[in-house]
N, C-alpha and C positions, 0 to 999 in steps of 0.2 A: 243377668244384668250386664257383666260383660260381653258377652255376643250380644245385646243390644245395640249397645256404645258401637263394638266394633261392625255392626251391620248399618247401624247410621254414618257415622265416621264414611264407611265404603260407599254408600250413596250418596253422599254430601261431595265426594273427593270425586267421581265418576256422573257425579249426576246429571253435566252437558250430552255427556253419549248416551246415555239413559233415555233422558229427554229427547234427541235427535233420532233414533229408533225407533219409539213411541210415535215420533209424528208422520213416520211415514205412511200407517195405513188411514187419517185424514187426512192427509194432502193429496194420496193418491183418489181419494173420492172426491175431491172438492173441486179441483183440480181441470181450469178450462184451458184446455189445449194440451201441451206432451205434458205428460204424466212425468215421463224420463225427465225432463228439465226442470220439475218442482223437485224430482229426488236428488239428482244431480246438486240444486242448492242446498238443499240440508247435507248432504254428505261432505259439503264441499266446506259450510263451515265449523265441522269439525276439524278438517285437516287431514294431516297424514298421521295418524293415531292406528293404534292397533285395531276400534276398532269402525273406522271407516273401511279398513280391508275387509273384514267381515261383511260388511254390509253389500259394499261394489261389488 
């Protein structure tokens, strides 16, 4: 029950970067024209976070 709490708790606090990860492989399919400048805006409103570096 405790590693529940604290596996929600960690997605709930994390969960824009989660989310912003996730939408790369639809955006990159959906996507008319550069591919590179749909990804470029999701990464971009994450920010400078740990893990926008992962991703660029």
């Amino acid at each position: 029950m405790i590693l529940a709490v604290l596996f929600l708790g960690f997605f709930i606090l994390e969960g824009f970067d989660f989310g912003a990860g996730m939408l790369m492989a639809p955006l990159g399919r959906i996507a008319k024209g550069d591919r590179e400048a749909h990804r470029r805006a999701v990464l971009n409103t994450i920010g400078r976070s740990g893990t926008a570096t992962r991703y660029g």
